[in-house]
Backbone bond lengths (Angstrom), bond angles and torsions (degrees), N, CA, C in turn:
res aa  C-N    CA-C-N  psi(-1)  N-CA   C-N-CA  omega(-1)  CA-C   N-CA-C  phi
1 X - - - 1.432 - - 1.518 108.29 -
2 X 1.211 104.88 138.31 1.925 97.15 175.46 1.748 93.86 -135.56
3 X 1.473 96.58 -150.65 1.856 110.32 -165.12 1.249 117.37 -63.62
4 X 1.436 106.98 -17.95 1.476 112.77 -141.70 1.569 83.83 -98.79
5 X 1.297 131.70 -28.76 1.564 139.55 176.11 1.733 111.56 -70.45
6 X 1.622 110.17 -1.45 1.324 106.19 161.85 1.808 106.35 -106.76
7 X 0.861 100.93 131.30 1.921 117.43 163.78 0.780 133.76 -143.42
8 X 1.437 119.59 112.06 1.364 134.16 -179.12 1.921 109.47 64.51
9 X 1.324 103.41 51.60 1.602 95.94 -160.97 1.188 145.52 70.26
10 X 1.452 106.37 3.08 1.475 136.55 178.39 0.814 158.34 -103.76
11 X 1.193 156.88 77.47 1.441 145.48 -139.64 1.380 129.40 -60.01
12 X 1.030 126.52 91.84 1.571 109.07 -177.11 1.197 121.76 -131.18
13 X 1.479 139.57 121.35 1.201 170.49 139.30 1.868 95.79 0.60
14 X 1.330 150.63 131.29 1.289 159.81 -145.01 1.872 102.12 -158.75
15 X 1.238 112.87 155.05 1.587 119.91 174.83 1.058 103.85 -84.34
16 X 1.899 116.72 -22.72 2.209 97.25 -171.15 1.437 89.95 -100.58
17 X 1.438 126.27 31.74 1.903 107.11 163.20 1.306 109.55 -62.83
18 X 1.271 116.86 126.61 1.060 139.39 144.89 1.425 144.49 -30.91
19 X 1.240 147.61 91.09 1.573 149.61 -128.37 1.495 106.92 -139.63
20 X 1.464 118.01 125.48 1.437 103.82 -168.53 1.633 81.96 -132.61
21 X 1.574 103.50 -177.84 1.411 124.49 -163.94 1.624 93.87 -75.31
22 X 1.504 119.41 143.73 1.555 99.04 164.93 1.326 137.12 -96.25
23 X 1.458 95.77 21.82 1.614 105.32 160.91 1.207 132.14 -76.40
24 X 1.314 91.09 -22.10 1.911 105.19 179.25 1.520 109.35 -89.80
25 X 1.368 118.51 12.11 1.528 115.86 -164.97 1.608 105.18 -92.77
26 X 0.915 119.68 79.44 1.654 110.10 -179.00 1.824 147.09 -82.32
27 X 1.999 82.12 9.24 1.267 120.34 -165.42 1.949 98.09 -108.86
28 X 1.767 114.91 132.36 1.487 93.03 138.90 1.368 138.50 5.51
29 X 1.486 95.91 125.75 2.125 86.27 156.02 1.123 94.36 -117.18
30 X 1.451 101.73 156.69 1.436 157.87 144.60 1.761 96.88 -4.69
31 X 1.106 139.54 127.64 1.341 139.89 139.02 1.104 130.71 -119.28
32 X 1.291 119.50 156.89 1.886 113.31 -165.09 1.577 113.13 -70.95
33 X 1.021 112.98 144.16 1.669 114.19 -165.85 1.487 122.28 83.02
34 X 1.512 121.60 -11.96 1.445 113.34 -168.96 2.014 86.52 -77.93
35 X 1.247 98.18 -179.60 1.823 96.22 166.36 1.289 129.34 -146.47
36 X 1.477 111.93 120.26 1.619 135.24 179.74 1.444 93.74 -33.61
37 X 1.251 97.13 127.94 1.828 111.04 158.38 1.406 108.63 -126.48
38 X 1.214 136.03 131.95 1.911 136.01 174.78 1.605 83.85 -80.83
39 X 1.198 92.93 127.20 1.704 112.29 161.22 1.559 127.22 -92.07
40 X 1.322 114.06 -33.67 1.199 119.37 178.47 1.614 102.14 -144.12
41 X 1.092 106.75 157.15 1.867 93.89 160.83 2.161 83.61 178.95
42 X 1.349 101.52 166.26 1.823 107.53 174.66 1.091 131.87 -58.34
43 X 1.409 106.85 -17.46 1.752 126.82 163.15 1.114 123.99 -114.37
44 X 1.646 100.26 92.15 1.659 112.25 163.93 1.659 119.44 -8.59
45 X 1.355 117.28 -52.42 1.216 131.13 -148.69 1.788 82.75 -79.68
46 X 1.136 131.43 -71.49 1.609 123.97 -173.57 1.929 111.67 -44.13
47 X 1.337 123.26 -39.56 1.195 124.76 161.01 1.500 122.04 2.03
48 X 1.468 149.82 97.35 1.422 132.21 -157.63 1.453 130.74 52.35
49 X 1.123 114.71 13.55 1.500 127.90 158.02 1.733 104.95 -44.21
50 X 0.961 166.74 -177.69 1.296 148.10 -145.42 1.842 108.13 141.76
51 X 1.736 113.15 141.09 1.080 120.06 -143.39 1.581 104.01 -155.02
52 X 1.327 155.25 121.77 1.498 146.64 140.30 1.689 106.27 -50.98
53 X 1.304 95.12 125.27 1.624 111.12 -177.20 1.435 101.00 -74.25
54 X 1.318 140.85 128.01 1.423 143.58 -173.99 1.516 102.27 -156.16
55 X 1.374 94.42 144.33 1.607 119.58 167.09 1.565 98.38 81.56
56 X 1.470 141.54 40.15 1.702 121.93 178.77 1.813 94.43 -118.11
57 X 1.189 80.66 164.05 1.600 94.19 -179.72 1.606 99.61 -80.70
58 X 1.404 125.87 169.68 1.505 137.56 -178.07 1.377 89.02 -89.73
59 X 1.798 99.00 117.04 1.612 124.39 133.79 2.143 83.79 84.07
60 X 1.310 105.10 46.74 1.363 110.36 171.55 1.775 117.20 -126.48
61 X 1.716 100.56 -8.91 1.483 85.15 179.24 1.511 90.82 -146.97
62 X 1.403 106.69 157.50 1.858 128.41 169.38 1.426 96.00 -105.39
63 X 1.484 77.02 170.03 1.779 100.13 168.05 1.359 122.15 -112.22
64 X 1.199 137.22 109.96 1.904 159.42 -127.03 2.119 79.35 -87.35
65 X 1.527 94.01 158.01 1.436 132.16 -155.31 1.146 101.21 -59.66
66 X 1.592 121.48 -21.96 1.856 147.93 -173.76 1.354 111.73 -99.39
67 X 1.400 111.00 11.29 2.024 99.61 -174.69 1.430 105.60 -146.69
68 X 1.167 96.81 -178.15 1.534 109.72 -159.92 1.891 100.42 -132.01
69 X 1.469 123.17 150.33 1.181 97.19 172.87 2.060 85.09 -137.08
70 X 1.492 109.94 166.80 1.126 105.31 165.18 1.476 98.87 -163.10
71 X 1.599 80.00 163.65 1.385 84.45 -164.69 1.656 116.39 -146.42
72 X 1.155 111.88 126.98 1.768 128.86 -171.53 1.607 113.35 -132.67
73 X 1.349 88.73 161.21 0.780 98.44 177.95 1.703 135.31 -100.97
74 X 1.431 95.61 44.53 1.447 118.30 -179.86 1.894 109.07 -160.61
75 X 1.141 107.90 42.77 1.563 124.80 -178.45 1.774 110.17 -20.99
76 X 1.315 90.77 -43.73 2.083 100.33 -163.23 1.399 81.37 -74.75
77 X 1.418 122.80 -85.52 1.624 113.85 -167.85 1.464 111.73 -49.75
78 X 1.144 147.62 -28.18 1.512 126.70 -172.81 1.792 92.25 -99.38
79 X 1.094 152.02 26.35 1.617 148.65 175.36 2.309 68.78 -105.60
80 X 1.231 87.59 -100.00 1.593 102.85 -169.68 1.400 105.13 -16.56
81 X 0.844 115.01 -70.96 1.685 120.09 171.28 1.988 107.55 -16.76
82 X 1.247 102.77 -52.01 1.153 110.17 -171.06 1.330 109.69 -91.95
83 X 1.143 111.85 45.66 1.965 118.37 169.75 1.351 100.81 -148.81
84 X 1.007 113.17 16.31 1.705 124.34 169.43 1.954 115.11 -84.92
85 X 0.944 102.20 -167.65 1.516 105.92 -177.25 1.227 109.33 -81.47
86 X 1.702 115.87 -59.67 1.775 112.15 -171.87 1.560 101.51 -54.91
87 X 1.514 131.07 -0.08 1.211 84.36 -168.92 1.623 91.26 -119.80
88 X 1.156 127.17 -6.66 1.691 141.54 151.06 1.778 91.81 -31.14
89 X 1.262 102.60 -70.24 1.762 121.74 -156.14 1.589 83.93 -66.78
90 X 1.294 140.84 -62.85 1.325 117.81 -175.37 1.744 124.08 -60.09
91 X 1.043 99.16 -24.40 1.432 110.97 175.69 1.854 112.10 -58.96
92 X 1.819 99.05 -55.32 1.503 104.50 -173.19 1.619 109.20 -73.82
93 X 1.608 108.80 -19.60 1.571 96.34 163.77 1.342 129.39 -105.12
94 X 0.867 128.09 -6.18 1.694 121.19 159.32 1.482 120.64 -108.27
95 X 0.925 135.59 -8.80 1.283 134.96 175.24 1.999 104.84 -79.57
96 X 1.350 104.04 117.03 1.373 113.30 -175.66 1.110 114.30 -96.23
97 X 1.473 135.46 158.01 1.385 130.70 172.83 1.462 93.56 133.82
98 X 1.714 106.81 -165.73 1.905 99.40 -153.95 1.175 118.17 119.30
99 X 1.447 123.80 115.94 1.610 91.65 153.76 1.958 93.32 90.57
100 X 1.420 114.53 29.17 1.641 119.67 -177.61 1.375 113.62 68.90
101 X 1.472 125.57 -16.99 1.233 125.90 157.98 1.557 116.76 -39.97
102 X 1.598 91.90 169.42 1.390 98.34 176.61 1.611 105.57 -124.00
103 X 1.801 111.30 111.67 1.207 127.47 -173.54 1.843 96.09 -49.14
104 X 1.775 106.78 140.82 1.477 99.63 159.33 1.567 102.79 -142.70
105 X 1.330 110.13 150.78 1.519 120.44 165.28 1.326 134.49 -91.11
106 X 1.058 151.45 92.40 1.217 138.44 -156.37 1.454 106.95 -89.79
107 X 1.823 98.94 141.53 1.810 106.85 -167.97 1.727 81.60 -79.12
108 X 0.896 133.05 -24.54 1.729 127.36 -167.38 1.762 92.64 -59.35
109 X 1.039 125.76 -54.68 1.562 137.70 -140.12 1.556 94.15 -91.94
110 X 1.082 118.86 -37.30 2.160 142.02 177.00 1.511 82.63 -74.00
111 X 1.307 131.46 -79.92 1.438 99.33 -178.97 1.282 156.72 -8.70
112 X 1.784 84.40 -76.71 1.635 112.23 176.01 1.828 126.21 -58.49
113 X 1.799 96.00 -9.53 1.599 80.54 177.84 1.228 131.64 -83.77
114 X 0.891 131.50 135.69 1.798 141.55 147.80 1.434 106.84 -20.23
115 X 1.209 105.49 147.55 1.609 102.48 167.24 1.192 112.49 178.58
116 X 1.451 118.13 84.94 1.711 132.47 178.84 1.777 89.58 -38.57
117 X 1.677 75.29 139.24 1.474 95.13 -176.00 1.724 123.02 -148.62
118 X 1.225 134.44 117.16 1.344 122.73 -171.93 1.812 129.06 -40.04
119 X 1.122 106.28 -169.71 1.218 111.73 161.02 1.012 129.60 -58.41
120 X 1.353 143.86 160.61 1.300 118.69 -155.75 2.327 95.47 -112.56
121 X 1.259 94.22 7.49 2.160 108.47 156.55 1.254 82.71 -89.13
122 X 1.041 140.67 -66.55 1.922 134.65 -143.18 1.692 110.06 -58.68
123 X 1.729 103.69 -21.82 1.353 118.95 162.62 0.663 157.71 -69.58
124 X 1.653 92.70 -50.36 1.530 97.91 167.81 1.807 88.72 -83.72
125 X 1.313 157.58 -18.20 1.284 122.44 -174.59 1.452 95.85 -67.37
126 X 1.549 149.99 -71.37 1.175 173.34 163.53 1.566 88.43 4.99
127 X 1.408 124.48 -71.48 1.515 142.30 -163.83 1.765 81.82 -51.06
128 X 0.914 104.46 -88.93 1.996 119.03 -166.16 1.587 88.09 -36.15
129 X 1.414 145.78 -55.71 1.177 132.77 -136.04 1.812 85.87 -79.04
130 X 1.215 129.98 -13.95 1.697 127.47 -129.35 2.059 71.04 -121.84
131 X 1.476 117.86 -51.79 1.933 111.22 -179.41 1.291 99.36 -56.87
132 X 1.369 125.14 -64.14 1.678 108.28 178.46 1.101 127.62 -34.26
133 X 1.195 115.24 -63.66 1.418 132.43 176.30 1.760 113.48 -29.03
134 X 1.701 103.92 -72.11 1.493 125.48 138.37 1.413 104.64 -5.38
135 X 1.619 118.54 -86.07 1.205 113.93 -154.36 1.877 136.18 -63.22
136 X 1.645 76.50 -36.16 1.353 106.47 158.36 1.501 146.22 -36.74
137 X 1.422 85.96 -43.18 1.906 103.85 -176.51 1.517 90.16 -100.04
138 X 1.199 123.53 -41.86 1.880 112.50 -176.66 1.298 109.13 -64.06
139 X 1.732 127.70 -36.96 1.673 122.17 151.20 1.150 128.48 -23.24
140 X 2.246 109.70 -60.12 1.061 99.47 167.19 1.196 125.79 -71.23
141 X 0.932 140.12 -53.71 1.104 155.58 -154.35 1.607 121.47 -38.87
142 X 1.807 103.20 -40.36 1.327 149.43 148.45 1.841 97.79 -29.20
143 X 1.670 104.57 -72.11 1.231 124.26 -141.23 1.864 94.73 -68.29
């Protein structure tokens, strides 16, 4: 999976994905709900762009040499979570690049943050309020 499988906050499945033998796979796979993060890419600005992995079959896809995947156990609240401010502000300060560089994120530095966080009911309601929401606009979107 790489950047181009995030849109607009979204996950979506593309015709030029890329498919390799799975002998050569020496990384994790991919599971539904963990979530695509772009780690690096030529535009700063795509840098942590971020996605809930949905719709793959079990133990059929990785995550490409440029991404990050993580994974909780509250996907809707920690995706949403990450379209908030602290994580804008973590984004504009550790993510390097600029200037023809190539922006990168480090999972070390995505780790290490802090991040006041509700109850862990306030979450999952928050998470569900954030899939509707989700589901809603891909209805229309459909329509």
């Amino acid at each position: 999976m790489r950047s181009s499988n995030i849109d607009e906050d979204r996950f979506v499945l593309k015709e030029d994905d890329v498919f390799v033998n799975k002998d050569a796979v020496n990384i994790g796979y991919a599971k539904e709900n963990d979530i695509l993060i772009t780690a690096a890419n030529g535009s700063t600005r795509l840098v942590g762009k971020h996605a809930i992995i949905g719709h793959i079959s079990e133990n059929s896809a990785v995550h490409g040499g440029f991404m990050l995947l993580g994974t909780t156990k509250e996907p809707y609240f920690v995706n949403a979570s990450m379209c908030s401010a602290w994580y804008k502000k973590f984004i504009d300060l550790y993510v390097s690049g600029g200037n023809g560089s190539i922006g990168n994120l480090s999972k070390n530095d995505l780790d290490n943050q802090v991040v006041l966080i509700p109850t862990k009911i306030e979450q999952i309601k928050i998470g569900e309020l954030f899939k509707e929401l989700d589901n809603l606009i891909t209805l229309h979107q459909r329509e």
